[in-house]
C-alpha positions in Angstrom: -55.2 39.9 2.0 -52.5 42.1 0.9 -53.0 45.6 1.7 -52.4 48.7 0.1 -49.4 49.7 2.1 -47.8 46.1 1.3 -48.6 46.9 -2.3 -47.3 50.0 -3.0 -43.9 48.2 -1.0 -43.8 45.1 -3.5 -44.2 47.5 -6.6 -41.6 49.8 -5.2 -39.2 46.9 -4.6 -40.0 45.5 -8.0 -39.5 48.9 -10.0 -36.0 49.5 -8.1 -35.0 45.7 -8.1 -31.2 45.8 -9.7 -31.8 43.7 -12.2 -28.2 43.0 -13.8 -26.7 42.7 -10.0 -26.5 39.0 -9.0 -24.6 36.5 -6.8 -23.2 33.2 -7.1 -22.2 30.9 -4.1 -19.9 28.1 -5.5 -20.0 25.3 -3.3 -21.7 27.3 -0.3 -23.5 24.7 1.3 -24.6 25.5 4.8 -28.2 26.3 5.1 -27.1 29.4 7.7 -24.8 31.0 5.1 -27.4 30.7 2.3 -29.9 32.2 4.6 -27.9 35.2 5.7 -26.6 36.0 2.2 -30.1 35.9 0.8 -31.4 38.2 3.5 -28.2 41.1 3.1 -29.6 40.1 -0.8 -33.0 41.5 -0.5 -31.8 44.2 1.5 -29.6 45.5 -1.4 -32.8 44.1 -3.9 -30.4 41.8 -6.0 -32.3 40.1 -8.7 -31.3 36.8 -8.3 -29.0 34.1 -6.1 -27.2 31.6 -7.3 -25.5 28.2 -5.4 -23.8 25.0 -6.6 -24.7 22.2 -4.3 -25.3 18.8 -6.0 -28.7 18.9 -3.4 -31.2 21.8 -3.0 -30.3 23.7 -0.1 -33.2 24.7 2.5 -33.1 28.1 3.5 -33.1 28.2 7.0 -36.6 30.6 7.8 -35.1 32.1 11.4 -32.0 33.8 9.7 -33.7 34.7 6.3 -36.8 36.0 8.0 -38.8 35.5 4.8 -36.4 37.1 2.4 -36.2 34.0 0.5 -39.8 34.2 -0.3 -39.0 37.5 -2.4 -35.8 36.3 -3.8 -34.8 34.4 -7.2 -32.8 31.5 -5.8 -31.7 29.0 -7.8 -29.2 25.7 -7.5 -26.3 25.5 -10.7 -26.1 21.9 -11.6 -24.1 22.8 -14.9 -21.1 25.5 -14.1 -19.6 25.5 -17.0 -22.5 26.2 -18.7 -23.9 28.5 -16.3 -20.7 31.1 -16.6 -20.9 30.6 -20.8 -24.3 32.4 -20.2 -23.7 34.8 -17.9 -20.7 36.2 -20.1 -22.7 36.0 -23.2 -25.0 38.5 -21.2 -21.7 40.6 -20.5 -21.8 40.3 -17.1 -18.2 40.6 -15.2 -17.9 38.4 -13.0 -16.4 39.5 -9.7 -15.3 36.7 -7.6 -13.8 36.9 -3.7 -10.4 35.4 -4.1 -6.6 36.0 -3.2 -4.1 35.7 -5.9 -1.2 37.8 -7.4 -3.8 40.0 -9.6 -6.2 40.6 -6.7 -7.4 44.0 -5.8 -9.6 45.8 -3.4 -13.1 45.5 -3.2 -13.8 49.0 -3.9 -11.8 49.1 -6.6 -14.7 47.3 -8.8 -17.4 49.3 -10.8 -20.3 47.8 -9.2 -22.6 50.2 -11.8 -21.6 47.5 -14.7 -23.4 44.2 -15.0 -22.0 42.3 -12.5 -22.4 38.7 -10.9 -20.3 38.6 -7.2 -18.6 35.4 -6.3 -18.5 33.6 -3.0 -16.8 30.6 -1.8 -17.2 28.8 1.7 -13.9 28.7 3.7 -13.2 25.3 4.0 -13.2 24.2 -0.2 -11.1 26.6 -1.9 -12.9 28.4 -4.9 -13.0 26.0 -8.3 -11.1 26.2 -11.0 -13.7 27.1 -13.6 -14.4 29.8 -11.6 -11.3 30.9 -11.6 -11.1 30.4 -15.1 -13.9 32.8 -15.4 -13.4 35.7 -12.9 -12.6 38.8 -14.7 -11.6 40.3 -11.6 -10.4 39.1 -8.4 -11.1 40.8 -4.9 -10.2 41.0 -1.5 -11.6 42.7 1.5 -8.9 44.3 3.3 -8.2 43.6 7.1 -6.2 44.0 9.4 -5.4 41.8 11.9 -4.9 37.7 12.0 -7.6 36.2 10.8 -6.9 35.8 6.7 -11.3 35.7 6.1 -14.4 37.0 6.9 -17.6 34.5 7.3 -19.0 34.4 3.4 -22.1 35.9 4.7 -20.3 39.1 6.2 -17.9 38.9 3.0 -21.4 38.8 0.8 -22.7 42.0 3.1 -19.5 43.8 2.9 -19.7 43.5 -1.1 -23.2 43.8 -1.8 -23.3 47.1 0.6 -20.5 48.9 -1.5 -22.3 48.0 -4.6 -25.5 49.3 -3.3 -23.5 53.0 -3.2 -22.1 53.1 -6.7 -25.3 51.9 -7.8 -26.8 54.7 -5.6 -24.8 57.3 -6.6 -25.3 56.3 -10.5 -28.9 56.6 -9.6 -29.7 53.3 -10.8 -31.9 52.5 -8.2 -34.5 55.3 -9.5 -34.9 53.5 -12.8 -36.7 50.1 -13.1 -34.9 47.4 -14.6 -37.1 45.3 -15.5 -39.4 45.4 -18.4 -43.3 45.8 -17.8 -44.4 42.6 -18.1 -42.0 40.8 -15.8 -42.7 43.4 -13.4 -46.6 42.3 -13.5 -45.9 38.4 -13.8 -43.4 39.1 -10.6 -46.3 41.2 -8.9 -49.0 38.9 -9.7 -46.9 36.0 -7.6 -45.6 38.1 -4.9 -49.6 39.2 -4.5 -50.8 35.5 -4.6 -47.7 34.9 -1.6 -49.0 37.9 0.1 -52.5 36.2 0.2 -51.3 32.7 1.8 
C-alpha cells in the first residue's frame, strides 16, 4: 500500500520532473554504467534515458537502487531516426566529445531543451552523432588521465544542469501536462503497490 508520505513524494517528483532534459548513451553497454547513470538521472529527475545497444541492457538493481523503476529508459534501435526527432522537437543536443570546436561544460545553457550525450571509453562516439551534436563538451581536468568513467562524466553534467535549471526556477514549474502527470501517477501507484 502506498502511503501518503510516498504520495505526496511521487506527485512532487512528477510535477518538478524536467521534462525537455534527457540523456542518450551511444553504445554504453555495461549494465554498471547504465545503472549508475540512471540513478545520478533520478536524482537530477530527468525525464527520460536513452541507450543504443543492439540487446536490452539489464539494469543492474544493487547500483540503481530502484531508480530505474521511476525512470523512462528506453533502447534506440534506429539512430538516425532517433536524432531526426529529437531535433524536430528543438532539442540541442550536447554531446561529451573532444574536437577542435569543443568547449567547457559550463559553457552550455542547460535551461534550453537539451539531450546530453555519452559514449563508453573504449568505442569512440559515432559519426551520426557527431553529425548531430550542436555542441561539443569537455570536462576540464587536470592531471593524466584524458577521461572520466561515463557515469561520473553523466554526474558531473547532469549536476551543472540541475543549477541553471535551478536558478531559472524551472524546477518550481511542472512540465508535464495534466494528464501525463495522472497516467505516470496511476503506474508509479500501481508499482508502489507490488
Amino acid at each position: 500500500m502506498v502511503t501518503s508520505r510516498r504520495l505526496e513524494r511521487m506527485k512532487n517528483v512528477l510535477k518538478t520532473r524536467q521534462a525537455d532534459l534527457q540523456i542518450f548513451m551511444d553504445y554504453v553497454y555495461s549494465e554498471h554504467n547504465l545503472a549508475a547513470i540512471v540513478r545520478t538521472a533520478d536524482a537530477v529527475n530527468v525525464w527520460k534515458v536513452y541507450y543504443r545497444h543492439q540487446n536490452k541492457i539489464r539494469v543492474n538493481d544493487e547500483i540503481a537502487m530502484k531508480a530505474d523503476r521511476w525512470m523512462n529508459i528506453e533502447n534506440v534501435k534506429d539512430i538516425e531516426s532517433f536524432y531526426k526527432r529529437i531535433k524536430s522537437e528543438w532539442y540541442q543536443v550536447v554531446a561529451s566529445l573532444i574536437d577542435e570546436d569543443t568547449i567547457d561544460f559550463r559553457e552550455v545553457d542547460y535551461t534550453k531543451p537539451t539531450l546530453v550525450v555519452l559514449w563508453n571509453e573504449v568505442d569512440w562516439i559515432s559519426e551520426v552523432t557527431k553529425s548531430y551534436a550542436d555542441k561539443k563538451i569537455m570536462i576540464p581536468m587536470y592531471w593524466m588521465s584524458q577521461s572520466l568513467n561515463v557515469s561520473v562524466a553523466n554526474a558531473v553534467i547532469l549536476y551543472e544542469a540541475q543549477r541553471q535549471r535551478q536558478q531559472a526556477w524551472m524546477y518550481d514549474k511542472m512540465q508535464i501536462s495534466e494528464q501525463i502527470y495522472e497516467e505516470i501517477l496511476q503506474s508509479w501507484i500501481e508499482r508502489g503497490n507490488k
